[in-house]
C-alpha positions in Angstrom: 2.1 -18.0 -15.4 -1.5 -18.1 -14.4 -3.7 -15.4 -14.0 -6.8 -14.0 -14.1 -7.6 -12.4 -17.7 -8.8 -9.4 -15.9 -9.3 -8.2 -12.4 -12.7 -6.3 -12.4 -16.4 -7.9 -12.5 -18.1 -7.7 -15.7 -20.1 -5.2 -14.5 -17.2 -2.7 -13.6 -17.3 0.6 -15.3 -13.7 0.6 -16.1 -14.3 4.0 -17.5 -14.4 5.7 -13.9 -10.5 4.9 -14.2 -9.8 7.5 -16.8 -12.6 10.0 -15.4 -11.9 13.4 -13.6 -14.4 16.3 -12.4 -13.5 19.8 -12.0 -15.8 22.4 -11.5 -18.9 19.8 -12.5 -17.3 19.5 -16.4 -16.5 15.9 -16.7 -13.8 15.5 -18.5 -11.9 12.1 -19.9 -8.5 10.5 -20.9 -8.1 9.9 -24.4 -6.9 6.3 -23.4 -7.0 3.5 -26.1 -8.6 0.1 -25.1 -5.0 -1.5 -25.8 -3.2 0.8 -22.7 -6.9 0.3 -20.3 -6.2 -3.7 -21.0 -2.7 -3.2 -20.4 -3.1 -1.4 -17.4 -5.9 -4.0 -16.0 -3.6 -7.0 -17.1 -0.6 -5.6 -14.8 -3.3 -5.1 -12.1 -4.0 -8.7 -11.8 0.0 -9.5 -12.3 2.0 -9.7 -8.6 4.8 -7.7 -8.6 8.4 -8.8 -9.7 10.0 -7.8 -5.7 9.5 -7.8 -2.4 10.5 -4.3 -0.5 11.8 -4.2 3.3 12.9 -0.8 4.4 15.2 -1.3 7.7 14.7 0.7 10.9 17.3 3.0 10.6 16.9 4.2 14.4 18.5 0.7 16.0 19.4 -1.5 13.4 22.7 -1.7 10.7 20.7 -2.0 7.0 24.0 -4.7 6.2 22.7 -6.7 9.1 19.4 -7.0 8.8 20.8 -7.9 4.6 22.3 -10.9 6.0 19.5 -11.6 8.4 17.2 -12.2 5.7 19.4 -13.7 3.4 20.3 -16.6 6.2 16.4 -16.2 7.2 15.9 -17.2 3.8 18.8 -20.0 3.2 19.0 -19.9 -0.9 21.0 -19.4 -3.2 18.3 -18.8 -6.5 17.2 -15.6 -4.1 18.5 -12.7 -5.1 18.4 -10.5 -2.1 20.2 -6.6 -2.6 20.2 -2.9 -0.9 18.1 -0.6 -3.1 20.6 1.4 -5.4 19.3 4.8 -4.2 17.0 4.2 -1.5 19.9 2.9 0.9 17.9 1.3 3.9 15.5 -0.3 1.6 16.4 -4.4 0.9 15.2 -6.1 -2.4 14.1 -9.7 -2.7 13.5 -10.7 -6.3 11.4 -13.0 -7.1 12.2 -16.8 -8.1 12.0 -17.7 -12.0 9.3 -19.9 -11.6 11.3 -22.9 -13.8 13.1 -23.0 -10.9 10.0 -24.2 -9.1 7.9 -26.9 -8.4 3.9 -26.4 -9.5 2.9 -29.6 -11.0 -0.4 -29.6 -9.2 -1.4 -32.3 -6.7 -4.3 -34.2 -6.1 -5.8 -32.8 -2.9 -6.9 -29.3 -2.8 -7.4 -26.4 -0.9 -10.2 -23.4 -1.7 -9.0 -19.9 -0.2 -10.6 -16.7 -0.3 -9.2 -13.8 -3.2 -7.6 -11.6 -0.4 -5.9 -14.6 1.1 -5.0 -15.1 -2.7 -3.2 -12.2 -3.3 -1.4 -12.4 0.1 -0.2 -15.7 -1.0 1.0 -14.3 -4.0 2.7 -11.8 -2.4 4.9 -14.2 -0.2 2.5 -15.0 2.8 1.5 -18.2 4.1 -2.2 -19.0 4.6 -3.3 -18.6 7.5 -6.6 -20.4 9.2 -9.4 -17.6 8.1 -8.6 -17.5 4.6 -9.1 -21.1 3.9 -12.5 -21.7 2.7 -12.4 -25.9 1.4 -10.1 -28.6 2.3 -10.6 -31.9 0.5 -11.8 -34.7 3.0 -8.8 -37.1 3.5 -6.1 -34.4 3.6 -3.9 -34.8 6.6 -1.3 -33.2 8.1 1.7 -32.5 6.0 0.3 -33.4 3.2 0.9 -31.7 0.0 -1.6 -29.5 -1.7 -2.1 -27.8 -4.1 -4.3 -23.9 -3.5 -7.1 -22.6 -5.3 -8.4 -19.2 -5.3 -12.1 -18.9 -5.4 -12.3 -15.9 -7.7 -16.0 -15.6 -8.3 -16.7 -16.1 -4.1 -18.9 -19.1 -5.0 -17.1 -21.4 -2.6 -19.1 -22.4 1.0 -17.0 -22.5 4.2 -15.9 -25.9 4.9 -16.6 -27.5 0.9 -15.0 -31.1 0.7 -14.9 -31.9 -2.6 -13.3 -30.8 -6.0 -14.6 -27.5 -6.3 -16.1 -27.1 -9.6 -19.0 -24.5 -8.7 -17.4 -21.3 -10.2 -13.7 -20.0 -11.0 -10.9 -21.4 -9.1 -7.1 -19.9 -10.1 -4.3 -22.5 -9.1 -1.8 -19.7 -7.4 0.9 -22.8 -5.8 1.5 -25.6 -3.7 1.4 -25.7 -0.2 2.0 -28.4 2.6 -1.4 -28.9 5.1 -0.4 -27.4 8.8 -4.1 -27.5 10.0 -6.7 -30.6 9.3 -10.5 -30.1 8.3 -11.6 -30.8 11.5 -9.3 -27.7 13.6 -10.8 -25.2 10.2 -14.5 -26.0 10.5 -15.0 -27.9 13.6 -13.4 -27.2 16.5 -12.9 -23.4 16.7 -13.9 -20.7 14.2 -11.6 -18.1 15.1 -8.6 -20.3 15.2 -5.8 -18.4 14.1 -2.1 -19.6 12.9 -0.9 -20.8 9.3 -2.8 -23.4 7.9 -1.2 -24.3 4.8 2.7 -23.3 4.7 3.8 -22.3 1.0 6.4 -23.7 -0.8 6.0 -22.6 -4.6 3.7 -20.1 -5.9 2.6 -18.9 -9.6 4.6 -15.4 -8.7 7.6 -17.1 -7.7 7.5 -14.6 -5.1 9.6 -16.1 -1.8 7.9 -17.2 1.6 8.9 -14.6 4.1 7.3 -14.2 7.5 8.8 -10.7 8.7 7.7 -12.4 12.3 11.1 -15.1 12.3 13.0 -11.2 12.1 13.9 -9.4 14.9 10.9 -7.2 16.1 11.4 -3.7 14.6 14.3 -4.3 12.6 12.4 -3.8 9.6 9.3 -3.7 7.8 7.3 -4.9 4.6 6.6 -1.7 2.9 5.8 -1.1 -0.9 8.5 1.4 -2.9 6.0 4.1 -3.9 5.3 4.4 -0.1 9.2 5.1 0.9 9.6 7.7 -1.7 6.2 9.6 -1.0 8.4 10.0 2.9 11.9 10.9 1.0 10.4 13.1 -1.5 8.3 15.1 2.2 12.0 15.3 3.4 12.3 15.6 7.0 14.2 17.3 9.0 15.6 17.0 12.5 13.7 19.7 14.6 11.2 19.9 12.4 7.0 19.8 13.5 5.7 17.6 10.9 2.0 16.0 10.8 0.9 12.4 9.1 -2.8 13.3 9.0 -4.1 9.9 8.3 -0.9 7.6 9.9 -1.9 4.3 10.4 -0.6 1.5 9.8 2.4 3.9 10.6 4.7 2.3 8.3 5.4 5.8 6.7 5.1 7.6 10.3 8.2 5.3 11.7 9.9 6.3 8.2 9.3 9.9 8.8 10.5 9.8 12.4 13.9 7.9 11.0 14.7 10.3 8.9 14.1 13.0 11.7 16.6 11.6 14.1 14.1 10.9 16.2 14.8 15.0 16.9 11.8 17.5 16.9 7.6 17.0 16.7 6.1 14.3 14.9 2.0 13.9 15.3 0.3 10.8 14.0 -3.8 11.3 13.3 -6.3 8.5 12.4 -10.1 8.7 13.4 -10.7 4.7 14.7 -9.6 3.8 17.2 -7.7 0.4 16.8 -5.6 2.1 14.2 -4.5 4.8 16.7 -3.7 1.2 18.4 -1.7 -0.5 15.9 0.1 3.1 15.4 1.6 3.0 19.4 2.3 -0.8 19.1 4.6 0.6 15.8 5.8 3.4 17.5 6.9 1.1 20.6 8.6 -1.8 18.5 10.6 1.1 16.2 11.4 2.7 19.0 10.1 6.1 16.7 8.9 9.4 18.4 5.7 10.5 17.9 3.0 11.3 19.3 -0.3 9.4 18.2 -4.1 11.0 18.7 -7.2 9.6 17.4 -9.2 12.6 15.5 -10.9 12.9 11.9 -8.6 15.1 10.1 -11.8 16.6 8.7 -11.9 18.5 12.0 -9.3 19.1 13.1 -8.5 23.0 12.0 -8.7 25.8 14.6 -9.9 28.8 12.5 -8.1 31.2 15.2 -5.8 33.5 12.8 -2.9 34.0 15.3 1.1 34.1 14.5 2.0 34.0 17.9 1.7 30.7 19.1 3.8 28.1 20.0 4.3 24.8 18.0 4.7 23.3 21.3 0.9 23.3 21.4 0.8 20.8 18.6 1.9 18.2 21.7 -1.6 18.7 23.4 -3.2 17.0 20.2 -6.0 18.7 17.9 -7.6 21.2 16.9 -4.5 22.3 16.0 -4.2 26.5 15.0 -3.3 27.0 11.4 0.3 27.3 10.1 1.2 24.6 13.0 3.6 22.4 11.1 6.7 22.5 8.4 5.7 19.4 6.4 2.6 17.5 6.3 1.9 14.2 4.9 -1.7 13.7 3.7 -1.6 9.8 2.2 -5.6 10.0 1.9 -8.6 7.7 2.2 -9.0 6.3 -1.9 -10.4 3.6 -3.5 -7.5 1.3 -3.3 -7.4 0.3 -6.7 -3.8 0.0 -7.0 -3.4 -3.0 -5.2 -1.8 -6.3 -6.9 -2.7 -8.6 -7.6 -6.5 -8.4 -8.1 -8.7 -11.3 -8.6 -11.9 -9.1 -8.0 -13.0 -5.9 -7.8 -16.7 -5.1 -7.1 -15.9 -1.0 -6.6 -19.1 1.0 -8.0 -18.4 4.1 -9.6 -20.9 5.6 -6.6 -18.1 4.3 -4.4 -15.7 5.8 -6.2 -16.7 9.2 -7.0 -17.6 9.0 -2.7 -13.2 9.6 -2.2 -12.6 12.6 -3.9 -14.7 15.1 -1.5 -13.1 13.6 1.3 -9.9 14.4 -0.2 -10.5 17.4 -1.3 -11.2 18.2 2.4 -8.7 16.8 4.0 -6.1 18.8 1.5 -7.8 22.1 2.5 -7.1 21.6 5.7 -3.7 20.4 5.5 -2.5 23.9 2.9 -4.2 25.7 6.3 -2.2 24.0 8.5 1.1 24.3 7.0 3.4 26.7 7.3 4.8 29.0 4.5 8.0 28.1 2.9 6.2 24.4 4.1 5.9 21.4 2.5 3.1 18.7 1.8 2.9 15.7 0.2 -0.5 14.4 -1.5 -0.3 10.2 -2.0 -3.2 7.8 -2.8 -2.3 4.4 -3.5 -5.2 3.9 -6.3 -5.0 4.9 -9.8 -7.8 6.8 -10.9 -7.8 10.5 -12.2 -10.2 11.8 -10.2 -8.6 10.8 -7.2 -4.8 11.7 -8.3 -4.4 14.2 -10.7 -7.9 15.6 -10.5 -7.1 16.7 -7.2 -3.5 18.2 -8.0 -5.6 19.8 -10.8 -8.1 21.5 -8.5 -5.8 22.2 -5.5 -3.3 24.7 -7.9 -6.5 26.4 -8.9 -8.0 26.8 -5.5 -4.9 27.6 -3.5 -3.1 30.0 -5.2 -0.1 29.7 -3.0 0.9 26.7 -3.5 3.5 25.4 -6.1 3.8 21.7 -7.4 7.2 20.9 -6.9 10.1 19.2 -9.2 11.2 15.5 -7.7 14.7 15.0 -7.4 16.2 13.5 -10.5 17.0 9.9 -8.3 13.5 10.2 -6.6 11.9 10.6 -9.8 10.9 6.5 -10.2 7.4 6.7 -11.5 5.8 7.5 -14.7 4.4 11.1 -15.3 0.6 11.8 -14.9 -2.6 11.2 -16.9 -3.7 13.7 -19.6 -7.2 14.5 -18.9 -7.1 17.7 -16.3 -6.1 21.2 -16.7 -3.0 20.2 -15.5 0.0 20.9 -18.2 2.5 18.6 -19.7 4.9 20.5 -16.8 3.1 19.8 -14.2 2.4 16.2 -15.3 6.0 15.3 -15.4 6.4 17.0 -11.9 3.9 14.2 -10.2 4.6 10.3 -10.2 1.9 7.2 -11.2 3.6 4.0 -10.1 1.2 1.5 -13.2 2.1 -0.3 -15.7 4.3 2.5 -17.3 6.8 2.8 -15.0 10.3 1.4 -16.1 12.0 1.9 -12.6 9.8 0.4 -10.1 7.4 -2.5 -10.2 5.2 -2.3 -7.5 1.5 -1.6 -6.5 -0.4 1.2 -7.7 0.4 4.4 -6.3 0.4 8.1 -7.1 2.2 11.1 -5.7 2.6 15.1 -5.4 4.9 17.5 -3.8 3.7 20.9 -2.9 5.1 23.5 -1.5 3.5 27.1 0.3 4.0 30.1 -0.2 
């Protein structure tokens, strides 16, 4: 397989990985250069699956099984149910002998997001295609570039030769020069439609499914939802929901039954969370608020968690779970062709997290539960934050995973945390044995 020997610039102070602060004394992982080049090689690898988790509320998970496996009409697929998480459906990735990727004579340049989209099983739609070979007509075959160092003008003809291109697959041409560049510049619809790529990871548009039958969602993400728990009658709060593909899991495994609030500050989010909400046919309640602000400091015992329903400021101890997946610096996506993150950037998260969890221990209610996720993989972020919270908020207690939710690899040394506590909280990297997916790291608490 081809891919990039590493996903960061040259510049990239890879150190800022391994790097907490607590209390203003920086302190470090004692990582080896073999495990930080192991970890950066699987960041630029694609993952060996593809994860679906079925709506639970009006679909059969067998069904929508057989859907995909007629959807996708192949034998050398394997398609499966998760072995423990039951509405979640597995498609494994094609050996990639079994596919054709001798590369063709025309090309196509496309951008490094559209890259790793492609990689991931998407087709390439119209905005990601930055060069197209003059000649190349429809349904031609083609073979796809990335344009990894971004030195690639919109609408190039030629051979591109001007900085590094990574052959990901071949592809067949759905959209000519002329409809890219000329015509209409915010044309939408697939340009190039796959048929082999370098991940051997299958072509599946979750679009040809039945809306709300399921959804593309990354493991790490369903068990962060399993591992909050919720309950039928329950008031539970997703302070930063959107897209709302772990909001519609929450409400599933609620029954639909009891208070489920949905936060995000912009507004197309709050959007893209009803348009979820509608096509799940999930209940909850979606309001657009910066869940830095969004704590009434009224100390009062007697009100009603009906309230919750007129949206925030919300009084504290309001809700039995809470969900904080925060704002981070994403760094656990895969693959990577590129990452320009500064280290000014990245130091930027952990304030905001560190807000956003004070809030959410004031909001919850004792005996409740919270859930801290980020889907990068930095210690600052992650287990600096566990690390500060415990010491801060004396009430709360990091919480034991369930044997069978316990999928991920422990924590980074590095904090004050203790060899306990690391085992208690779950990296999904390139250490984990149960689950190859993106980058993601996750903590249970719960209040005393």
């Amino acid at each position: 397989m081809e891919y990039p020997n590493t996903p960061f610039k040259s510049d990239f102070n890879t150190e800022i990985l391994t790097k907490t602060h607590c209390d203003d004394a920086c302190q470090e992982v004692d990582s080896n250069s073999d495990e930080l080049e192991g970890l950066l090689k699987w960041l630029c690898s694609t993952p060996n699956i593809t994860s679906l988790r079925v709506n639970t509320l009006t679909n059969d998970v067998e069904d929508v099984l057989n859907l995909i496996k007629a959807y996708l009409n192949d034998n050398n697929i394997k398609v499966e149910i998760h072995p423990i998480l039951k509405e979640v459906i597995i498609i494994h990735n094609i050996p990639i002998e079994r596919l054709d990727l001798n590369k063709e004579k025309q090309e196509v340049i496309i951008d490094v997001h559209c890259g790793a989209s492609v990689l991931r099983g998407a087709h390439i739609f119209a905005p990601g295609v930055i060069g197209m070979q003059k000649g190349a007509q429809l349904n031609d075959k083609v073979s796809v570039y990335v344009d990894v160092n971004k030195k690639c003008k919109k609408g190039f003809c030629d051979i591109f030769n001007l900085g590094r291109k990574v052959f990901v697959g071949n592809g067949v041409v759905k959209m000519t020069r002329k409809e890219l560049f000329c015509d209409n510049n915010s044309l939408k619809g697939i340009a190039i439609e796959m048929l082999a790529t370098i991940s051997g990871c299958p072509t599946l548009n979750i679009n040809n499914l039945p809306t709300g039958s399921c959804i593309l969602q990354n493991l790490p993400s369903i068990i962060c939802v399993y591992l909050l728990a919720p309950k039928p009658n329950e008031v539970i709060l997703d302070m930063c929901a959107a897209p709302g593909h772990k909001t519609t899991h929450i409400a599933a495994l609620m029954e639909n039954k009891g208070i489920l609030v949905a936060l995000d500050k912009i507004q197309p989010k709050i959007n893209k969370l009803e348009r979820i909400r509608d096509e799940f046919k999930a209940n909850f309640k979606a309001f657009r608020a910066d869940s830095t602000k969004i704590l009434l400091k009224i100390e009062n015992n007697m009100h009603s968690s009906n309230n919750v329903l007129n949206g925030p400021p919300f009084l504290m101890e309001s809700f039995d779970r809470i969900l904080l997946d925060a704002p981070c610096s994403a760094l656990g996506k895969r693959p990577q062709f590129l990452n320009d993150s500064t280290e000014k950037i990245i130091r930027s998260f952990v304030p905001l997290q560190r807000k956003l969890f004070e809030n959410a221990v004031a909001l919850l209610k004792p005996h409740g539960t919270l859930v801290y996720s980020t889907c990068t993989i930095t210690l600052g972020e992650n287990e600096g934050v566990v690390a500060w919270a415990l010491k801060k908020f004396k009430n709360l207690k990091l919480i034991e995973p369930p044997s069978e939710l316990k999928l991920g690899s422990k924590g980074w040394k590095g904090t004050d945390l203790s060899d306990k506590h690391l085992s208690y909280v779950q990296r999904f990297d390139h250490l984990s044995v149960d689950v190859d997916s993106v980058g993601f790291f996750v903590a249970c608490f719960n209040k005393s």
